[in-house]
N, C-alpha and C positions, 0 to 999 in steps of 0.2 A: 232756530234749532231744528223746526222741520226742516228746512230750507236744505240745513245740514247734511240729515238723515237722510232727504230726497238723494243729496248729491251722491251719497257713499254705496248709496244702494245700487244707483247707475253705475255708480263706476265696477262696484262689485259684480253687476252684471254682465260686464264689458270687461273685466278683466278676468273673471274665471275662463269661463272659455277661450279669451285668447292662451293663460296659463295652460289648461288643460292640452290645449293643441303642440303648444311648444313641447312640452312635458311627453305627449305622445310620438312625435317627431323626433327630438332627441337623446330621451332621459329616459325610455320604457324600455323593459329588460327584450321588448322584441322591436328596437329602435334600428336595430344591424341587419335584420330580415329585408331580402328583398320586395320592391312595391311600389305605386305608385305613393307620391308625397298626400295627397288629396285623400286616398283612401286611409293612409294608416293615421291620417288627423282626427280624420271624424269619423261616426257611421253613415252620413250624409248619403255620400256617392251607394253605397250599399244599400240604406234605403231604396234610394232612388230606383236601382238597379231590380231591386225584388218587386217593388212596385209598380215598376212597367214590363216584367215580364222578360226581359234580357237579360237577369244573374248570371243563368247559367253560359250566354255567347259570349257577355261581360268577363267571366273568369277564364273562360277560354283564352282571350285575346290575351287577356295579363300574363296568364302562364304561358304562352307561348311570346312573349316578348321580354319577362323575368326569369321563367324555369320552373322546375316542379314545387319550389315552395314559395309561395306569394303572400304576403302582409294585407290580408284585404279590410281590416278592419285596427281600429288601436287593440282591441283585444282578439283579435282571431287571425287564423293562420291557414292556409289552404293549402292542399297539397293535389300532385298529379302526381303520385309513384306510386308503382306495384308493392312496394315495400309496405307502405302506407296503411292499406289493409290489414297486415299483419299486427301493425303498431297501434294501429288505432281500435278497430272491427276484433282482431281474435282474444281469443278468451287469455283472462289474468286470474291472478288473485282476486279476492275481493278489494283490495285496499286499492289495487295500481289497478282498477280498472276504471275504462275511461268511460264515464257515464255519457246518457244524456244529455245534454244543456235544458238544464230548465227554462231559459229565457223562450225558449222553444215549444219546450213540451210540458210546462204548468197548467195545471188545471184549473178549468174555471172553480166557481165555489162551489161547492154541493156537488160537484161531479165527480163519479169514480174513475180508478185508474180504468186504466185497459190494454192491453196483448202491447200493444204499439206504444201508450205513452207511459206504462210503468217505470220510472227510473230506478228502484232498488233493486238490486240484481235481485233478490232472496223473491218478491214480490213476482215479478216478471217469469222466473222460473219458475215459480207452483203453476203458475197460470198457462203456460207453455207446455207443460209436463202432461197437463190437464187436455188441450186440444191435439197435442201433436200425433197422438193414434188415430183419431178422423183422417191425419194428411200423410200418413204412411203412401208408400205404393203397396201395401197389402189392402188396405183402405181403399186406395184408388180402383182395387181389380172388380171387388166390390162393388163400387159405382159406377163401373163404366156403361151400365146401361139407362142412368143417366145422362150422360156426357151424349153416349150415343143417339137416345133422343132430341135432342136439343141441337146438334152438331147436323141434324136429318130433317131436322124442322127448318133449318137455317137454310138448306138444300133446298127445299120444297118451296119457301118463300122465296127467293132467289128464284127459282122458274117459274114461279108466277108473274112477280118481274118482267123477266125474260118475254114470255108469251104474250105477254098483254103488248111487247114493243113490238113484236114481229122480226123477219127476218134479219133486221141490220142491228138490234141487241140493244140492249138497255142499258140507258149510262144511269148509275147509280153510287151512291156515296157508301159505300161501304163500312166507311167510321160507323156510324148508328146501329148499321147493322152487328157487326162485329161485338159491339155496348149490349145489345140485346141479348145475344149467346151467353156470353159472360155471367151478364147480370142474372139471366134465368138458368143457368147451370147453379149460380150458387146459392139462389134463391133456393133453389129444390134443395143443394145437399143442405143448406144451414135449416131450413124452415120445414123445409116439408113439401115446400109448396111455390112454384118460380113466380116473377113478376108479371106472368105475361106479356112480356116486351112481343117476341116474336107469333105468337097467337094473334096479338091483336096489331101488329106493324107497328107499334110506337111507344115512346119510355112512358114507364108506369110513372105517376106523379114524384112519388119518392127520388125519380133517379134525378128527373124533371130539377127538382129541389136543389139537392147536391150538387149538378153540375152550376149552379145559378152562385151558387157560394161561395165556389174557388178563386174568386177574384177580393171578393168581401175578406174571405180568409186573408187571404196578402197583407191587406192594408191592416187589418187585426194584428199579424205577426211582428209587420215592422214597426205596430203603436209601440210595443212589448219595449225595444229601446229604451223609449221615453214614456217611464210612467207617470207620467201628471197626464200628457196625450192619450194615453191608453184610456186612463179613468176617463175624460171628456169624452173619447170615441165612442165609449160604452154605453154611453148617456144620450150620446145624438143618435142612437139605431133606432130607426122608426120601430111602433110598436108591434107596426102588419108584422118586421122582421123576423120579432122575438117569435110573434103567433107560426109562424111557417115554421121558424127554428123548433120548436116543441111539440108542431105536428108533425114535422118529419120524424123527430124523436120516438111521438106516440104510435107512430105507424112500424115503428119494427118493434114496439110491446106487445105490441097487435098482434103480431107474425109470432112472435115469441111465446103469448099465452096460448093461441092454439095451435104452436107444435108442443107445448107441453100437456095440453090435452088429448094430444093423439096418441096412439100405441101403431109405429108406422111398423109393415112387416122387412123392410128394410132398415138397413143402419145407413144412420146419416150422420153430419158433423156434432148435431145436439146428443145425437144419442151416447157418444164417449162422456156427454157430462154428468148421466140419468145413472142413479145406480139401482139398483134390483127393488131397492122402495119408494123410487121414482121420486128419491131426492137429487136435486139437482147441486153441483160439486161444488162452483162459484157461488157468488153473494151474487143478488136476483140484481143488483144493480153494476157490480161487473159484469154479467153477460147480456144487461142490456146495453152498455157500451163499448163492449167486445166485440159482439156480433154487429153493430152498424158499422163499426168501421172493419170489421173481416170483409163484411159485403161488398164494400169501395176496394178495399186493397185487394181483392181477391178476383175483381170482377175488371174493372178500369184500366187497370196496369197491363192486364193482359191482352183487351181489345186495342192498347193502345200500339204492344209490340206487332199483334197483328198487321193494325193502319201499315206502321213502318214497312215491316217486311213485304205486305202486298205491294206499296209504292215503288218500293227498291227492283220487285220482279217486274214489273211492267213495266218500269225503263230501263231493265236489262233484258230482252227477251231470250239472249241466247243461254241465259240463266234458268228464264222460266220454261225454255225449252227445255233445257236439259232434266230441271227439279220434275217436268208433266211425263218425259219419259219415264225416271224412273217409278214414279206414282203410279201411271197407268198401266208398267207393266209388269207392276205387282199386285195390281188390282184391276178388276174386269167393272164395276161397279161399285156400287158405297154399302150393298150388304157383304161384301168380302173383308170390309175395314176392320181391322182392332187393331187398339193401343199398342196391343206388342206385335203386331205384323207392323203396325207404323211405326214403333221404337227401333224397327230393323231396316230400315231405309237409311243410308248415311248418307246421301244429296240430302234429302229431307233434313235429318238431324244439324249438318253442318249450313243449309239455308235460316235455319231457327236460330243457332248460336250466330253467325251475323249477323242477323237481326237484333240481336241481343246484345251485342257490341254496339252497332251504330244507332238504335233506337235503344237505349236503356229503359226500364220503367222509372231507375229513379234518375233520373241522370247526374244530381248533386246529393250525395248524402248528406245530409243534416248532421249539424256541429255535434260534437264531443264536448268530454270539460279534460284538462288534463288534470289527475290526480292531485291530491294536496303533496304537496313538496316537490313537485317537477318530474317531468320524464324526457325522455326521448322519441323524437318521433323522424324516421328518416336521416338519422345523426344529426338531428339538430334539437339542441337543446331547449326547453320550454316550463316556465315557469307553470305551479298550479295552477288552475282558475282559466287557462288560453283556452280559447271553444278552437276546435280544430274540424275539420271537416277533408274530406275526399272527393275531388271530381272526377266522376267516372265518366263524364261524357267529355271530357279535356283526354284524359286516359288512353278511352278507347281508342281516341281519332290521332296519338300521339306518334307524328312518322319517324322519332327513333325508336317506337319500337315493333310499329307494323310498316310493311309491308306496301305500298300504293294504302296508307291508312282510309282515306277517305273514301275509297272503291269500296264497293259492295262485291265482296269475292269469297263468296264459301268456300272456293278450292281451300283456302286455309286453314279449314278448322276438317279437312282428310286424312286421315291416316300417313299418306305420300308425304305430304305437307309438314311434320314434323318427324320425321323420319328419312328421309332424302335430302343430305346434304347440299344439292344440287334444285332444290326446288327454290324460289325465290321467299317462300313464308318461311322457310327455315329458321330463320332468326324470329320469327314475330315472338312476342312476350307472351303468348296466351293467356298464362295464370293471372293475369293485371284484370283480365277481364273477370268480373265478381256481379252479372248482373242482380244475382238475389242477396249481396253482402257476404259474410263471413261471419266464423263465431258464433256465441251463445243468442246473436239475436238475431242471425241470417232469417231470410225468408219462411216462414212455416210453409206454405203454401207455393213452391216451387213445382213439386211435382205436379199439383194440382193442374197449374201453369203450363208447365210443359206436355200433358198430357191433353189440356184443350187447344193449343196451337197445333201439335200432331196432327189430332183429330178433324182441326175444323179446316187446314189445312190442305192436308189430303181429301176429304170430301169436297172439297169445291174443285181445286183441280182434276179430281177422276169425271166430275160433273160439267165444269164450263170451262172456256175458254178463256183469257181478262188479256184487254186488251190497254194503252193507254189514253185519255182522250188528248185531242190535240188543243193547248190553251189553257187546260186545267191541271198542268204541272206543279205538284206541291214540292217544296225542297224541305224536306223534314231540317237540316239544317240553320230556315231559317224562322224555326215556330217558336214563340215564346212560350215559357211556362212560370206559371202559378204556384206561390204556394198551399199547400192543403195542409191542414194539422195532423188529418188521417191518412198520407201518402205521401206526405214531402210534397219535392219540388215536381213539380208535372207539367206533359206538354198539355197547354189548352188545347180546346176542343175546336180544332181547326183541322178538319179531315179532308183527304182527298176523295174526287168523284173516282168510280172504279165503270168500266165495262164489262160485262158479264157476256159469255158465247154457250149454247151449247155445242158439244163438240161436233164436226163436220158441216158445221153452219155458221151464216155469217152471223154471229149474236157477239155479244162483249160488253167484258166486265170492264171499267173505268176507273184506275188510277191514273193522277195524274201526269205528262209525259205524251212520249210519242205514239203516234197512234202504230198499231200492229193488227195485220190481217189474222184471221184466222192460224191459230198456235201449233195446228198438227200440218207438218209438213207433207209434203207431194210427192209419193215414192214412184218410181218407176218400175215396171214390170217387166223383165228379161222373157225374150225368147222361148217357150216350150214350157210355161213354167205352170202349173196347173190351180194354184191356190195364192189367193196374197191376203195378209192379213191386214184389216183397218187400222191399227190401234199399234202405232211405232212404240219396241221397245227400247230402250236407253242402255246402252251397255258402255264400255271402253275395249277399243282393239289392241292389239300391242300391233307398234310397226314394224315388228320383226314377220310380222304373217304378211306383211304387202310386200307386194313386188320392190326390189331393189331401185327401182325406179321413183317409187313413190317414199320412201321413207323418209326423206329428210321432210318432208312437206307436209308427211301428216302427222308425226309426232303424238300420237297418246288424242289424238283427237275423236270428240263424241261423234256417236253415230249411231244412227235410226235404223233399227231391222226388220224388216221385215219378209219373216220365216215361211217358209215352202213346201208342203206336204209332199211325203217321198210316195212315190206312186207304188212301189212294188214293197212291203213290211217298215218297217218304222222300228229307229232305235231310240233309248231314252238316251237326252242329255242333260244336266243340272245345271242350266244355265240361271246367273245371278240375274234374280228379277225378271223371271219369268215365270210365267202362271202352270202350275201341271199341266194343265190343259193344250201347253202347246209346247211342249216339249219333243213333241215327236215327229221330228222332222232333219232333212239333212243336207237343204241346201239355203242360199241364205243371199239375201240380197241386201250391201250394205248402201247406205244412199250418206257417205259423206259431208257432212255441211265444214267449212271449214272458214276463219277468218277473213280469208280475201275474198267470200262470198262467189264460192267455185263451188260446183259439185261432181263427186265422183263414184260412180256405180262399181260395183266387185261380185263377183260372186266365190260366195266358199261352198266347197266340203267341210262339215261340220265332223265327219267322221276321221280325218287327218289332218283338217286344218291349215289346208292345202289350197293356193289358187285357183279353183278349176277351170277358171276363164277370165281374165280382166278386162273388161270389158269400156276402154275410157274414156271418157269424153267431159269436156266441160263445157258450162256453161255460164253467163253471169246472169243473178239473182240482186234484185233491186234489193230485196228482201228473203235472206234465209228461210225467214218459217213461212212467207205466203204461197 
C-alpha cells in the first residue's frame, strides 16, 4: 500500500509539470503569441535571465528576432511599441487599469506601503497628491541653492583630485562620484541634512548598505515564482543580514526623527507633509518607508544617467566639443550658473535626452496585470491576470524607429531635426521614448532629475576638460542589471574611470574610451588683429555667408570663434550664447573644424555679414580638438 502511494506520488510529480508545460505551449489563451518554446513553458529561462543580470540584453535579443511583442514567460508578455505606453502606463478608469503585479511588488509582513509599491490606485494617489508639491519646478526654484551647493562641492573635490595628480590629470571613476551628489542633494532636500558623501570622499554606510543588496534583492524576486523556495530562502538569510537590514532601516528613522525636530528656515520635501501643528500628513510608518526608497529612486537613477551620458561624450569628442562650446560660452565660470540659464542651452538639453534614450534609468519597466476580463494591449488581445511589462531599453535602441539607433547623436532631439524634412532624424519616433514613464504613476521626481544633470553637467564642463582613458573603455551596452524592489531593474554598479583637465591644461577627466588631448581647440590669430579671446564660443554658420567656393563642404558645420575687439567704438550684437561681456565687437575669426579633419580660417564683418577676407588654407589634424 505504501509501495503504492510512493508510486503515484512520483509519478504525479513527473506528470504535472510535464502537463503543465504542454498546457502552456499549446492550450494557454497566449499559446499564438510570439517566442521562444523554452520560454513560454516555464519561468526557468526568466529566472535564470533575472538572476545573472542579462533580462534586460536577454529581451532585447528576443524582440529583435520575434518583434515587438514577445511571450517571455507562460503568463507574461513583453512589448517594444511606442503604442505600449499608452496601453499599459496611461491613466484609465479605475476598473481597466492595469495594476501592479503583486508577484512583484507584495509586501513583506509588517511593512507599509510606499510612493513606489502602493498597488491601489485610491492608496497611491493620496500619497502622491501629498509629496508632489516638494517636486513642482516652483519647488525646485526654491531649492536651487541647494542643488547649487552640492553641484560646487562636487567642483571643488574634483580639483583636488586634479591637483594632487599634477599636470597630466587625474584618472578618476566618476560613477562614485556622481552617487555622492545625488545622494547628498537629497539627503538635504528630504532630511535636512545630506549624507556627507562628498565632504568626506566616500558613501555614507547607508548607501554602502543598499548598493551590497541589489543582487540579494534578485534572487528574492525570482524566489517569489516559487513559493515553497521563497519561504526556504527566507529562512536561510543569515542573521548578520536581517541585523544590517533593520539598521539600514533604523538609520533613515534616525534622519527622520530629527528633521522633525527641526523648524528649518527653508522648505524642503518634509516640509509639504508638516501642517501648521506640526502634524505630519502620512502614517509615521508610510513615511518611514517612503522616504528610504524616495532617497534610492531619487538619488541612483540619476547618477546612473549621469555615468552613461559622460561615457558617450568622451568617446564622442566632437560631441563634447561641441556640448563645451556651448556651455562655456554661455558661461565665464560656475558662479554665472542657474537652472534657468542652463534650461536654456539646447546642445545641453538635447545631450541630456540622449542620454536618456540610450541610458534609461529604468530600462525594463516592471510587469502590469491586465484587468479582470481582458484588454487590449498594442491590438493584441490578452486575457485577465497576463503581467505585461514595456522594454524601454529594446525601444530606445529600435532602428525602425530611429535613426543610426545605436549612435549617440543629440542632433536628434534639435529643433531642425523634427522639423526639416530633409534632416535624417525626421522620422525618428521620439514620443517612444518615456524615460520617467507615463500616467498617474510617471516619475514624481523628474524635474528634480533633470534639474541635477543640467547643473552638475554644466559645472564640470565650464571647470575641466574629460578626456577618455586608453584600455578602460566601458560599453554601457554591455552592463548587466539587477533587480531592486525600490527602482526596478538597474544597471549595476560597474562604472567607468573618467579623466578630469582643467581647462588650458594638460589635466583629464577619464571615461572609458579613447584617449583625447586637451578639449579646447587651437585658434589661429589673423594679421592686424588686436585681441583674441581664450575661451571658443560655439555657434552654427549658414553656408550661405561662405564664399561659393566653400559651400558644399561646409554644410551647417560647428565652429569655434573667436571675437576681436574693434579698435575705433564698438557695436552691440546679440549673438546666441554669448556672454554680454563680449559682445562688442566686429570682426571675427572662424577656425572651422570639419569631418575630414581639415581646417579653415575666415574672417567676417559682423556688421553685414560679409566676407571681409578668406583667408584659406588647410591642414591635416591627427586630432580635431588637440
Amino acid at each position: 500500500m505504501a509501495i503504492n502511494a510512493l508510486s503515484i506520488a512520483i509519478s504525479l510529480l513527473v506528470i504535472y509539470p510535464i502537463s503543465r508545460i504542454v498546457y502552456n505551449v499549446f492550450f494557454s489563451p497566449l499559446s499564438h503569441l510570439p517566442g521562444p518554446i523554452s520560454w513560454s513553458a516555464t519561468r526557468l529561462p526568466f529566472t535564470r535571465a533575472l538572476l545573472r543580470g542579462t533580462i534586460v540584453h536577454d529581451f532585447e535579443r528576443l524582440h529583435r528576432k520575434y518583434g515587438p511583442v514577445v511571450r517571455t514567460a507562460p503568463d507574461e508578455v513583453s512589448f517594444a511599441s511606442g503604442d505600449a505606453w499608452t496601453d499599459i502606463y496611461a491613466s484609465r478608469p479605475d476598473d481597466r487599469q492595469f495594476l501592479k503585479d503583486p508577484l512583484w511588488w507584495r509586501r513583506q509582513p509588517g511593512q507599509p506601503d510606499t510612493l513606489l509599491s502602493a498597488i491601489h490606485p485610491a492608496k497611491h494617489s493620496r500619497m502622491r497628491k501629498l509629496l508632489a508639491p516638494a517636486f513642482t519646478p516652483r519647488a525646485l526654484r526654491v531649492q536651487e541653492a541647494v542643488l547649487q551647493r552640492y553641484a560646487s562641492l562636487l567642483v571643488d573635490r574634483i580639483k583636488d583630485q586634479v591637483s594632487v595628480a599634477g599636470t597630466d590629470g587625474a584618472v578618476i571613476d566618476m560613477g562614485p562620484w556622481f552617487n555622492f551628489t545625488t545622494f547628498d542633494i537629497f539627503g538635504d532636500l528630504g532630511f535636512g541634512e545630506s549624507f556627507n558623501c562628498l565632504q568626506h570622499s566616500q558613501y555614507h554606510p547607508w548607501i554602502v548598505l543598499l548598493f551590497g543588496s541589489v543582487k540579494a534583492a534578485s534572487f528574492i524576486a525570482a524566489a517569489r515564482y516559487y513559493p515553497p523556495l521563497e519561504a526556504l530562502l527566507m529562512k536561510c538569510i543569515p542573521r548578520s543580514l536581517h541585523e544590517k537590514s533593520q539598521r539600514h532601516y533604523r538609520q533613515i528613522i534616525d534622519k527622520i526623527d530629527r528633521r522633525l525636530s527641526w523648524e528649518l528656515q527653508r522648505p524642503d520635501i518634509m516640509s509639504h507633509l508638516i501642517d501648521e501643528n506640526g502634524q505630519v500628513a502620512l502614517p509615521r510608518g508610510e513615511l518611514n518607508s517612503t522616504f528610504m526608497i524616495l532617497t534610492t529612486t531619487g538619488s541612483e537613477t540619476t547618477a546612473t544617467v549621469l555615468t552613461g551620458i559622460l561615457t558617450y561624450l568622451v568617446n564622442q569628442p566632437e560631441v563634447l566639443g561641441r556640448l563645451i562650446g556651448e556651455i562655456r560660452g554661455r558661461f565665464g565660470s560656475s558662479q554665472d550658473i542657474s537652472l534657468s540659464e542652463a534650461a536654456d542651452l539646447p546642445y545641453l538639453t538635447a545631450v541630456i535626452q540622449e542620454g536618456l534614450r540610450l541610458c534609461p534609468p529604468v530600462p525594463w519597466m516592471l510587469p502590469r496585470q491586465v484587468p479582470p476580463g481582458g484588454s487590449t494591449v498594442c491590438g493584441t488581445w490578452l486575457p485577465g491576470g497576463t503581467a505585461v511589462s514595456l522594454q524601454a531599453y529594446t525601444l530606445n535602441r529600435d532602428p525602425s524607429r530611429f535613426h543610426a539607433a545605436s549612435s549617440f547623436l543629440p542632433e536628434r532631439w534639435l529643433p531642425d531635426a523634427s522639423s526639416n524634412p530633409n534632416s535624417n532624424f525626421y522620422q525618428d519616433d521620439r514620443h517612444a521614448v518615456q524615460p520617467f514613464s507615463m500616467g498617474p504613476r510617471s516619475c514624481l521626481g523628474q524635474h528634480l532629475a533633470w534639474a541635477e544633470m543640467r547643473l552638475i553637467l554644466t559645472k564640470l564642463l565650464v571647470n575641466f576638460d574629460f578626456e577618455a582613458v586608453e584600455g578602460k573603455q566601458l560599453r554601457w551596452e554591455e552592463l548587466r542589471t539587477f533587480f531592486s524592489r525600490s527602482e526596478g531593474v538597474q544597471p549595476a554598479q560597474q562604472l567607468p574611470l573618467v579623466q578630469v583637465c582643467l581647462p588650458n591644461r594638460r589635466l583629464t577627466c577619464v571615461v572609458p574610451g579613447r584617449r583625447v588631448v586637451n578639449q579646447r581647440p587651437t585658434l589661429r590669430v589673423l594679421p592686424g588683429v588686436e585681441h583674441t579671446l581664450r575661451d571658443p564660443v560655439h555657434t552654427t554658420i549658414n553656408p550661405a555667408m561662405l564664399d561659393q567656393a566653400f559651400r558644399e563642404s561646409v554644410q551647417e558645420c560647428e565652429v569655434f570663434l573667436s571675437r576681436y575687439k574693434q579698435v575705433q567704438g564698438g557695436f552691440i550684437r546679440n549673438l546666441v550664447y554669448t556672454p554680454s561681456s563680449l559682445r562688442h565687437f566686429s570682426t571675427t575669426e572662424l577656425s572651422i573644424d570639419e569631418s575630414l579633419h581639415a581646417a579653415r580660417n575666415y574672417r567676417f564683418d559682423l556688421a553685414n555679414e560679409q566676407p571681409v577676407q578668406a583667408l584659406l588654407y588647410q591642414h591635416s589634424l591627427q586630432n580635431p580638438l588637440s
